[in-house]
C-alpha positions in Angstrom: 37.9 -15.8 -72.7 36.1 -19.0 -71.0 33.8 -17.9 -68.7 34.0 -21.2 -66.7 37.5 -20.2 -66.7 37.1 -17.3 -65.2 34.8 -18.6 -62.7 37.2 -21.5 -61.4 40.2 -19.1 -60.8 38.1 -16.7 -59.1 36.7 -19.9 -56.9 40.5 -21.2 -56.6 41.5 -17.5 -55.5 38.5 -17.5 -52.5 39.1 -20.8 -51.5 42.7 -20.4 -51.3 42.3 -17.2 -48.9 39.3 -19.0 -46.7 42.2 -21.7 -46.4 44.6 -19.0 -45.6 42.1 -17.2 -43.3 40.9 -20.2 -41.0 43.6 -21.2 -39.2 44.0 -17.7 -37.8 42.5 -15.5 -34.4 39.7 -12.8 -35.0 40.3 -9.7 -33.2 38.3 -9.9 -30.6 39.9 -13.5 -29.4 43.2 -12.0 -30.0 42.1 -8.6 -27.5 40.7 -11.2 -24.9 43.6 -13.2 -25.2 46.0 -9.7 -24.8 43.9 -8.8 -21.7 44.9 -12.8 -20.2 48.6 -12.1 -20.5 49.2 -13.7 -23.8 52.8 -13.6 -25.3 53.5 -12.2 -28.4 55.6 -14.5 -30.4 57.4 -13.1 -33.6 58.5 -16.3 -35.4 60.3 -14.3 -38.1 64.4 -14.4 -38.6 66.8 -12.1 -36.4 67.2 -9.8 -39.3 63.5 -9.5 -40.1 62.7 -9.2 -36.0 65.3 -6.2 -36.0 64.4 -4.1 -39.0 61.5 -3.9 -36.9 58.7 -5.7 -34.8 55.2 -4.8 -32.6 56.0 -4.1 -29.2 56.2 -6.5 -26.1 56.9 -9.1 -29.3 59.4 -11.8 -28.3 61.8 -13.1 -31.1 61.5 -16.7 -31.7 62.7 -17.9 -34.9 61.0 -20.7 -36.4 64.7 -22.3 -36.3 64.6 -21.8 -32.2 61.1 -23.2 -31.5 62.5 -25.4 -29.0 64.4 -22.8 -26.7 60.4 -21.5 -25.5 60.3 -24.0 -22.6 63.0 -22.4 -21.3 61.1 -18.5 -21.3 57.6 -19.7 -20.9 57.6 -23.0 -18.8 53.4 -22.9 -18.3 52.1 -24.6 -21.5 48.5 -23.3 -21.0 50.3 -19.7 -21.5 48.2 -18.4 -24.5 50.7 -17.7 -27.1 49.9 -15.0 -30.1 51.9 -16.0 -32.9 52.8 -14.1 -36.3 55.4 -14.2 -39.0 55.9 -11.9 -42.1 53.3 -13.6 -44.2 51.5 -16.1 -42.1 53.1 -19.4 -43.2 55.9 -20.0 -40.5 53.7 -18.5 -37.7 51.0 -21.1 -38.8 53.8 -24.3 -38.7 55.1 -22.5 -35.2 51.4 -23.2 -33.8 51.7 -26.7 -35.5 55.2 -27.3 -33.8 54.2 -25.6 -30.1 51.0 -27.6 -30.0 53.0 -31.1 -30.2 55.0 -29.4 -27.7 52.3 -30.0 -25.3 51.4 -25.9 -25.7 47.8 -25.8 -25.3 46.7 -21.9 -26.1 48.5 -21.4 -29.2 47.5 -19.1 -31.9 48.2 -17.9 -35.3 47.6 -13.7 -35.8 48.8 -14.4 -39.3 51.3 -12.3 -41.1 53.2 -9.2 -39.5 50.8 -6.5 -40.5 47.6 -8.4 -39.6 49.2 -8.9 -36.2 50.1 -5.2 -36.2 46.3 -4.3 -37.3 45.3 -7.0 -34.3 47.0 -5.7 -31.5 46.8 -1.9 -31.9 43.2 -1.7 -30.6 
């Protein structure tokens, strides 16, 4: 095997989870944030929410972004937000911030979030 081969998909692999990575809260922001009276914002399906979800989490499907005015009115409300892998939770905090939210986070997928917010 092609050693420069080996070394670009192990370079594609750590860039790819850096990428991943940035866009997400450490745990200490995320315990600060907790502490401030953030929300928790599950943005996974009805199904996915019910088979089972991190307590105090709201249910907000990525589908029903637009019914959180209506439960959170205060856009400076910090807003912890995760999914099952990452992905949606990371377009909700794209989607909320145009929404004039301005303390919107991504804790990344379901069991980072769960990992977050147990300490």
């Amino acid at each position: 095997m092609n050693i420069a081969l080996v070394i670009t998909a192990i370079a594609v692999i750590v860039v790819f989870y850096l990428l991943k990575q940035a866009g997400q809260l450490s745990s200490k922001n995320a315990e600060q944030l907790i502490k401030a009276g953030a929300v928790v914002i599950d943005v996974r399906s009805v199904p996915e929410f019910s088979s089972g979800h991190l307590p105090n989490a709201v249910n907000f499907p990525l589908e029903r972004l637009d019914e959180i005015p209506k439960k959170i009115p205060d856009q400076s409300t910090p807003l912890l937000l995760h999914c099952q892998s990452g992905m949606r939770s990371g377009m909700a905090k794209k989607r909320l911030s145009a929404m004039g939210y301005t303390n919107v986070h991504n804790l990344g997928s379901f069991y980072r979030a769960a990992e977050l917010l147990k300490k």
